[in-house]
C-alpha positions in Angstrom: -33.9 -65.0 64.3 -31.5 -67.8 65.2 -31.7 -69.5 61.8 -30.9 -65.9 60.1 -27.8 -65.6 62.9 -26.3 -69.1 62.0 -26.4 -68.4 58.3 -24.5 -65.8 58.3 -22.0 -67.4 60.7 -21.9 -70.3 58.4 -21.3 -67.9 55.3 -18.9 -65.6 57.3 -16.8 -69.2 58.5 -17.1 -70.9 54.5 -15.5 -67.0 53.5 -12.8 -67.3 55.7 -12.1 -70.6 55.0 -12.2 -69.8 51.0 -9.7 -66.8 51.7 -7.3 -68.9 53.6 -7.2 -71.8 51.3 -6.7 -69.4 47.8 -3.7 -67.9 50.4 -2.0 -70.9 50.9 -3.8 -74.0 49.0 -3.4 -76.7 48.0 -5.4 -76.8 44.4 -8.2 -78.8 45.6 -9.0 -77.4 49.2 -9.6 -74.2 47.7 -11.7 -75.4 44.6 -14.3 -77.1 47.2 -14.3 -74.1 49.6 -15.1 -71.8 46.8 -17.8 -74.2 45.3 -19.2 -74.6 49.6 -18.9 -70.7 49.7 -21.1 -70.3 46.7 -23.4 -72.7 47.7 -23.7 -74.7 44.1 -23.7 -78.2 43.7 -21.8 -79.7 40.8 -24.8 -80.0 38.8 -25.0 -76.4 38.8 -21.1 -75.6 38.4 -21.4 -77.9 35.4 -23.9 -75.7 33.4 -22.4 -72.8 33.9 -18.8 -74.1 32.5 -21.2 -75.4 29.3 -22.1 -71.4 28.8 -18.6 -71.0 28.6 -17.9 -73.6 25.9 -16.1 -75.8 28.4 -17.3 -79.6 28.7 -16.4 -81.2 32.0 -18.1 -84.1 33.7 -19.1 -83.8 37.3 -17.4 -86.3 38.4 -14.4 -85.0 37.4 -15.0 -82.1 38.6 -15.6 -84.0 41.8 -12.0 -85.6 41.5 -10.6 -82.3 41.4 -12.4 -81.0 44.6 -11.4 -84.3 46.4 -7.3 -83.9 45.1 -8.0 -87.5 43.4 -7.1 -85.9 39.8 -5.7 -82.7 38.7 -6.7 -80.2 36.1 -3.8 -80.2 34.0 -4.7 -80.8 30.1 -5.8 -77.7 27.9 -9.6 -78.4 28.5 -8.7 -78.8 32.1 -6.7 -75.6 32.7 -10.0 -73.9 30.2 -12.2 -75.2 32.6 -10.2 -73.7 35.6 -10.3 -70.3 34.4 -13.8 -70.5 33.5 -14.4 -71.5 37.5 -12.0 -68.6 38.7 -15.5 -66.5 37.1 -18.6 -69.0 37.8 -17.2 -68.7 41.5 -16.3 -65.4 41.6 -12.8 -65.5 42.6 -9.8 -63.5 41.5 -8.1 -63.9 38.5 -5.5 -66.5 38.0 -6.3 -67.4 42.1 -6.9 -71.4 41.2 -4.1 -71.5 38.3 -1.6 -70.1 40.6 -2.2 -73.0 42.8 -2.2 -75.4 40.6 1.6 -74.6 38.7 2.9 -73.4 42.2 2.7 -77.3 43.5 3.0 -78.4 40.1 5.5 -76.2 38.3 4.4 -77.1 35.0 1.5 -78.6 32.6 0.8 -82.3 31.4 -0.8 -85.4 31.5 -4.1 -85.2 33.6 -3.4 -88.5 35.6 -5.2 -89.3 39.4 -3.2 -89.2 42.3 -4.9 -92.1 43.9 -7.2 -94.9 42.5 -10.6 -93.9 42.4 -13.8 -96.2 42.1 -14.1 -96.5 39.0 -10.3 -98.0 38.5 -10.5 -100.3 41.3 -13.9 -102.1 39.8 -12.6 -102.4 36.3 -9.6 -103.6 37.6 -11.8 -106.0 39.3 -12.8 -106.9 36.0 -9.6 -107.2 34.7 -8.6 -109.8 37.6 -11.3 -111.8 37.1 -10.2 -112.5 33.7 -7.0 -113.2 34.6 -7.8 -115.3 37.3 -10.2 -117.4 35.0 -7.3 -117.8 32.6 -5.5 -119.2 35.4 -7.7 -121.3 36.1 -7.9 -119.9 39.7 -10.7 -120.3 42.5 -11.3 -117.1 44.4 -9.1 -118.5 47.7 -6.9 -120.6 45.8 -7.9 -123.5 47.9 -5.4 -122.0 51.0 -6.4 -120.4 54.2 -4.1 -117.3 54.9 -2.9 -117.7 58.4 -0.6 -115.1 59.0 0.9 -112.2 56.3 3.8 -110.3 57.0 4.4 -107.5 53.6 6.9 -105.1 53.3 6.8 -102.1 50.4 9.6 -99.7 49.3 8.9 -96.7 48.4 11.7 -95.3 46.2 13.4 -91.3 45.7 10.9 -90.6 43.0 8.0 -91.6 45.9 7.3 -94.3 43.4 6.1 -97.7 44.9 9.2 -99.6 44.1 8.9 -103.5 45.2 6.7 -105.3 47.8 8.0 -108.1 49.3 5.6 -110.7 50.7 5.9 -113.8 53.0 2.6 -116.0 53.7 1.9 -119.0 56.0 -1.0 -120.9 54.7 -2.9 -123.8 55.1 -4.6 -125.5 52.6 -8.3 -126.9 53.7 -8.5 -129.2 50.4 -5.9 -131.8 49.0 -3.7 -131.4 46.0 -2.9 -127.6 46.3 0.5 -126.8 44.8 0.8 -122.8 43.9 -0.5 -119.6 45.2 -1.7 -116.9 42.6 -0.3 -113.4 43.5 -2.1 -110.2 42.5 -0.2 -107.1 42.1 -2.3 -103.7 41.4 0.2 -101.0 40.5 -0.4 -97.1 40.4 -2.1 -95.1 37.9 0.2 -94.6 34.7 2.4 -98.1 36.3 3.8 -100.6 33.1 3.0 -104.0 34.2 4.7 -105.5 31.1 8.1 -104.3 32.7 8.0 -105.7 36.6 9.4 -108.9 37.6 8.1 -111.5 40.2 10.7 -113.2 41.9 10.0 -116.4 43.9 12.2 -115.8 46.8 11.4 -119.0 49.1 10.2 -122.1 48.9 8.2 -121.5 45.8 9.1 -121.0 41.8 7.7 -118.7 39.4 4.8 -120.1 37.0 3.2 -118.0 34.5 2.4 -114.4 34.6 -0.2 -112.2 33.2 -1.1 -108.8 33.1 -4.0 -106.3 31.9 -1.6 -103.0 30.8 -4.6 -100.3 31.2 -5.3 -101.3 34.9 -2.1 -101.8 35.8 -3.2 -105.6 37.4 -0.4 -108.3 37.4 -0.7 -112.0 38.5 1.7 -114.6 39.1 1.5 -117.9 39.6 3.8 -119.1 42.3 4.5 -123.1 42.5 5.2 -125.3 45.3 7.4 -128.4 45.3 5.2 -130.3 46.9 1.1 -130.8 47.2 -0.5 -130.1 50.2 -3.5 -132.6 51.7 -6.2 -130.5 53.6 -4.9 -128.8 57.0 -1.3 -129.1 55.9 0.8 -125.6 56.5 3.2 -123.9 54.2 5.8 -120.8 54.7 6.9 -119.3 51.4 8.0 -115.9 50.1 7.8 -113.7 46.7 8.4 -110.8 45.6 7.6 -107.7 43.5 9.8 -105.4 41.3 7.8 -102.6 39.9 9.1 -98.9 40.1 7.2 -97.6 36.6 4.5 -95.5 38.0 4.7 -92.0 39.1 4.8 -91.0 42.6 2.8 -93.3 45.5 0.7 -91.3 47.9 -1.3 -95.2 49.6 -1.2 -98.6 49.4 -3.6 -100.7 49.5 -4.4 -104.2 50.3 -7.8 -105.8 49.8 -9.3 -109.0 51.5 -11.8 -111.4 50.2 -12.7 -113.3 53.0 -11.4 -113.4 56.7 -8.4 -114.5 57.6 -5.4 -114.4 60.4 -2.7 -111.8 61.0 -1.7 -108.9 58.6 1.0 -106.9 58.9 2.1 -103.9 56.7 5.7 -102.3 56.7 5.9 -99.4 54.7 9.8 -98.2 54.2 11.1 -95.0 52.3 14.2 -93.6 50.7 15.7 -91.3 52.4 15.2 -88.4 49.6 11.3 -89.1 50.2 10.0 -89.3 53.6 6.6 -88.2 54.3 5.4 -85.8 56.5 3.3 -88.1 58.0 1.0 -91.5 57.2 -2.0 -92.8 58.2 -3.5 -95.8 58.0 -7.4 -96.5 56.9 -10.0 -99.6 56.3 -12.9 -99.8 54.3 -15.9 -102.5 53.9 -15.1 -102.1 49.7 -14.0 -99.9 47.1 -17.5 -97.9 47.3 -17.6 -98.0 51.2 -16.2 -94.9 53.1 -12.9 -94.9 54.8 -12.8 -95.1 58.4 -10.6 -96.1 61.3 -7.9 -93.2 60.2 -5.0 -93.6 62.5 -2.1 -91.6 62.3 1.1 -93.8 62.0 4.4 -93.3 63.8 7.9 -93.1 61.9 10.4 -95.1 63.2 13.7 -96.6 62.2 15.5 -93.2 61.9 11.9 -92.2 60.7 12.1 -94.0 57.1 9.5 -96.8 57.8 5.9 -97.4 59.2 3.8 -100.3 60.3 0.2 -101.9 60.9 -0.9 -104.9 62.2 -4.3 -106.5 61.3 -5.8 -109.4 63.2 -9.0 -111.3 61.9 -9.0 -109.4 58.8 -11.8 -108.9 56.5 -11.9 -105.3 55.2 -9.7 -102.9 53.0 -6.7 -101.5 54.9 -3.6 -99.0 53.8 
């Protein structure tokens, strides 16, 4: 009796849910209510989209459940319709959604990295690094990292600025290799590096389909082991679409990190949070909302000891 009276609480809550999300949205809050309501796991939602002549993979129907990629292309907006049936919802209910945040159709492109990009970008960087001839750490222990990013009217991440104290732990280190990942759709080809203090700018390579850049950037002078260095660099990128995170990625433990995040003033968020992860694969925890400040155009985080993924 009490497992027939929480079912149809559960189904009676996942309904209401479904009919507030088709009300109001967005696109992919009321695709996975619809899919919970049903109760049919991707596997399932797949076939039934083959019956209707539509190919889709589940993962990217998982994407577009999780707002990491939106349905936009001809198959996509196909596949869409098909679902509005499979799920049994009214007609046009998940195409509305979609062009009334959108306003328009093109380009399928993700609105943050997912897995997949973020490990063959991995690839891509080790390539580069190897080119380089770059160890993993460079031979320099990061002792303290203070990074500020600008994020421009078109929400697009538009330069980083970075400032590092290091100190080497072997003799005979003379440059730092930067890494710059850029957002989905980004041109890597077209942003600049700029040594900005007490460095210059060495060579620079880039992989164009994962949008990784790295620079080298030389010191005047060799460090012997346990010697400490301030310098500065920075990034101009601004050829990706809108930004929605940033994030930084740690190899090994190390001192202080600290994030400022600033924003036109034609683009500030509602609100940010910040998050960390073990790796790419791991789940996100530690969510923390973040507070606006400077005339609410900028945000900040502080890491100390890092040794996970933060944004």
């Amino acid at each position: 009796m009490r497992h027939g009276t929480q079912r149809e609480a559960v189904s009676g809550s996942a309904a209401a849910q479904l009919e507030t999300a088709l009300r109001g949205g967005p696109f992919h809050v009321a695709l996975r209510a619809a899919i919970t309501a049903r109760g049919l796991p991707l596997q399932r939602v797949q076939h039934h989209l083959t019956r209707y002549g539509v190919k889709v993979g589940v993962t990217s129907l998982s994407y577009w459940q999780q707002g990491a990629r939106r349905p936009q292309r001809a198959e996509s907006l196909r596949a869409v319709r098909a679902l509005e049936e499979i799920l049994q919802l009214p007609d046009e209910s998940l195409i509305r959604l979609l062009t009334a945040a959108d306003g328009r159709t093109g380009a399928e492109r993700p609105a943050t990295r997912s897995y997949r990009s973020l490990v063959e970008a991995s690839g891509a960087l080790e390539k580069l690094l190897a080119e380089l001839d770059s160890p993993p750490d460079g031979g320099l222990f990061v002792l303290g990292h203070h990074e500020r990013v600008r994020i421009g009217a078109r929400r697009e991440l538009l330069s980083r600025d970075s400032q590092h104290v290091v100190r080497a732990h072997g003799d005979g280190v003379d440059r730092y290799v930067a890494v710059h990942h850029g957002d989905p759709g980004c041109a890597p080809e077209r942003m600049s590096v700029h040594a900005l203090e007490n460095c210059r700018t060495g060579r620079v390579l880039w992989h164009h389909e994962t949008g990784v850049l790295v620079a080298e950037l030389l010191f005047d002078t060799r460090l012997r082991a346990g010697d400490t260095f301030m310098f500065r660099y920075g990034v101009e990128d601004g050829t990706a679409g809108a930004s929605s995170e940033y994030v930084r990625g740690f190899g090994v433990p190390g001192g202080q990190y600290a994030l400022q995040v600033r924003f036109a003033e034609a683009a500030l968020p509602v609100r940010c949070h910040r998050f960390s992860q073990h790796s790419a694969a791991a789940p996100r925890g530690g969510r923390q909302e973040l507070a606006l400040s400077g005339h609410h155009r900028s945000v900040h985080t502080v890491v100390v000891g890092r040794g996970s993924r933060l944004a």
